[in-house]
N, C-alpha and C positions, 0 to 999 in steps of 0.2 A: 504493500500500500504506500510506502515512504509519505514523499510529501504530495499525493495525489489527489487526496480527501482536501488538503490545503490550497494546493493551486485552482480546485474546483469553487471551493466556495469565493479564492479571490479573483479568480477571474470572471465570476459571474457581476462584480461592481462594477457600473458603468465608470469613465477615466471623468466627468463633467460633474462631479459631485465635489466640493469643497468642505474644509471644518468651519466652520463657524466659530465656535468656543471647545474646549475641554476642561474640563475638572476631574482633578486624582485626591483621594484622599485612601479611603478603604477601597474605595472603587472607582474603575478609569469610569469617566461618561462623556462621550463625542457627541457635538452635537453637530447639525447639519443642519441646512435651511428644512427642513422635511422632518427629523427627529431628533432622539439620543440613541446613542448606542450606549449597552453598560456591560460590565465585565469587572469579575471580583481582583482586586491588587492582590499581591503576594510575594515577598520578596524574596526568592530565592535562584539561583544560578548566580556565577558569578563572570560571565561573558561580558565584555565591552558595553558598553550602551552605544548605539551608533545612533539612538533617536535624536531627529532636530530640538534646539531648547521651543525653538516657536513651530506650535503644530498648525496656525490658526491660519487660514488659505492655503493650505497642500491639502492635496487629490485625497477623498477616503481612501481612494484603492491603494495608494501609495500606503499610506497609514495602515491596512490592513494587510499589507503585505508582509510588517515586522510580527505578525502571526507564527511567522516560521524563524524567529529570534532564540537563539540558547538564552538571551537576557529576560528573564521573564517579567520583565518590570515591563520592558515595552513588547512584548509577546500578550502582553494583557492587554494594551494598548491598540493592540493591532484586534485583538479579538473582540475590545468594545467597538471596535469599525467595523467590524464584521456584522456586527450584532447591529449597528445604527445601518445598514443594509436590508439586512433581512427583516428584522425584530418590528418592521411599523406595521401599521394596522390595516393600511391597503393591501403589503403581500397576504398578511396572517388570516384575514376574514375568509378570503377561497379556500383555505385550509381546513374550512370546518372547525373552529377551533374547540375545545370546551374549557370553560371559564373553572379554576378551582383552584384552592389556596394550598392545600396540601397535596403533591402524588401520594405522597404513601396512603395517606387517610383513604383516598382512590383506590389502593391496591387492595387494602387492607384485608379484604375478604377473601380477592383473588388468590393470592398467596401465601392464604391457611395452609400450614401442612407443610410449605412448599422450600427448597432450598433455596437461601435470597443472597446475596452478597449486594451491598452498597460502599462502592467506591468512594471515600470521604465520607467523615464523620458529622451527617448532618444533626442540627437539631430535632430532639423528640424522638429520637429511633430505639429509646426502649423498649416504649409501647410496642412496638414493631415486633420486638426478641420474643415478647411472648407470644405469640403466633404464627411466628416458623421458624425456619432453623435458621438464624442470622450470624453472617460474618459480616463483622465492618471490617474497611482495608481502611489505611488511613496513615499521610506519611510520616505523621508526629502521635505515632497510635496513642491513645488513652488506655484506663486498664479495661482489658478484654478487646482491645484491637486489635488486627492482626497488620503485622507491618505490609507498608505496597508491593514488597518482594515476592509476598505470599500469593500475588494475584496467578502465576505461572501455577500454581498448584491449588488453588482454588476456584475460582472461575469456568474451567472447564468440566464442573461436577454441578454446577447450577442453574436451579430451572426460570430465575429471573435475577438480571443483575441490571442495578442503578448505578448509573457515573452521574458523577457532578462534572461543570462542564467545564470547570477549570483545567481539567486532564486534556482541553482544545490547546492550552498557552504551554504549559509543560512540557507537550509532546509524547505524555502516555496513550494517549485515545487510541490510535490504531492498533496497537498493540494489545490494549484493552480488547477492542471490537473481535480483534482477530480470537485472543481466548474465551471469546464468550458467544462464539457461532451457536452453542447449543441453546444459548438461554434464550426468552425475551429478554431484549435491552430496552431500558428506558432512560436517557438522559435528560439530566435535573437540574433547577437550579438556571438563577438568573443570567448565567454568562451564557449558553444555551446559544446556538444560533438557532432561529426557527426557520429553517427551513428544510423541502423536500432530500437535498441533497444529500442529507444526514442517514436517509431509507436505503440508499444505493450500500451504503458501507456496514449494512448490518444493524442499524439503528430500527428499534420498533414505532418506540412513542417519545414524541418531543416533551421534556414541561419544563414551559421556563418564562420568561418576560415580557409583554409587550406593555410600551410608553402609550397614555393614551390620552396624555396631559403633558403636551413638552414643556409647559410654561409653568406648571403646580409643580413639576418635577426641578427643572431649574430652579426656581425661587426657593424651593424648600434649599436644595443641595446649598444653595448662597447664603442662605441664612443658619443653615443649623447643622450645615455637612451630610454625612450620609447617613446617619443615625434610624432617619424613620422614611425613607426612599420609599419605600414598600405600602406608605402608608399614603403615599399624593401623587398619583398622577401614572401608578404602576399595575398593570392587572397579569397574574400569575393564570397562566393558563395549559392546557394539555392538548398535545396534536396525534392522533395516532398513524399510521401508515396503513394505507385504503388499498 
């Protein structure tokens, strides 16, 4: 798969699309005359930064091109342009979306019984443990995590596995996808690109972001940072593969 899954999503950007603004705090958010794009920060790798100090007038596509960066500072960067691509409400509505604040709460019935592995330690995945047999992978495990090394020997014994979408900037996903041909896959979580694309590589069901208030969502981020994003301007939804 290398970087095939990556070239695909970036070269799907058209080259006439410009930034408007950015903001990085906990989380990159690109804006565009049209949206935001969002994407979780996380500082690890330790490769060059080659990112411009000024993002504001260069090409998204440009911008989402650092997707494929060992520096994962601006690999997040490139994946909130990704996301300020896909993630608006015009691609997302053809997609049949459905509207819901939790997947797992979604799953939860599905995957009674069932062997689950989720990729990164989200919140509230107790609840979870008691209703099927749960592995969390996780690169800073907590106690009862299982380290990300473990995914080689776990993953391909599971009948649903979740990724968080941060594994886009990292450059685990493929490798992900590839050990997890047996399970349904569902990727989670706001950094998420929503789009078709994600079906071709093994992906089942999308959930993750869509902006649906550019203006509630900026004002908030300028006024209070990223704290409560989730709660102006943001609607968490699920995409399945039709």
């Amino acid at each position: 798969m290398s970087w095939k899954l990556y070239d695909e999503l970036i070269d799907a950007i058209p080259n006439n699309i410009t930034i408007e603004d950015t903001f990085q705090q906990k989380w990159w958010l690109i804006k565009t005359s049209e949206t935001i794009g969002l994407a979780m920060y996380f500082e690890q790798g330790e490769a060059v930064r080659t990112l411009p100090a000024q993002l504001i007038g260069i090409r998204l596509k440009a911008l989402a091109a650092y997707a494929k960066s060992w520096n994962f500072y601006e690999a997040t960067a490139g994946v909130a342009a990704i996301n300020a691509y896909f993630n608006q409400q015009a691609k997302i509505t053809p997609l049949a979306p459905k509207f819901t604040q939790t997947v797992f709460k979604e799953y939860e019935q599905e995957i009674t019984g069932k062997r689950v592995a989720v990729i990164g330690h989200f919140p509230g995945l107790e609840k979870l443990a008691t209703v099927c047999e749960l592995s969390i992978l996780e690169k800073n495990p907590s106690l009862g995590d299982y380290p990300d090394s473990a995914c080689e020997y776990i993953l391909p014994e599971q009948d649903y596995v979740f990724i968080t979408g941060t594994t886009l900037a990292n450059k685990t996903l493929p490798r992900l996808l590839t050990l997890s041909r047996g399970a349904k896959v569902i990727m989670a979580g706001p950094s998420v690109p929503l789009t078709p694309i994600l079906f071709d590589y093994g992906v089942d069901v999308l959930a993750g972001a869509m902006v649906l208030d550019n203006q509630a969502l900026w004002d908030t981020v300028q006024k209070e940072g990223c704290k409560d994003i989730f709660q102006q301007g943001v609607q968490m939804l699920q995409i399945d593969h039709r």
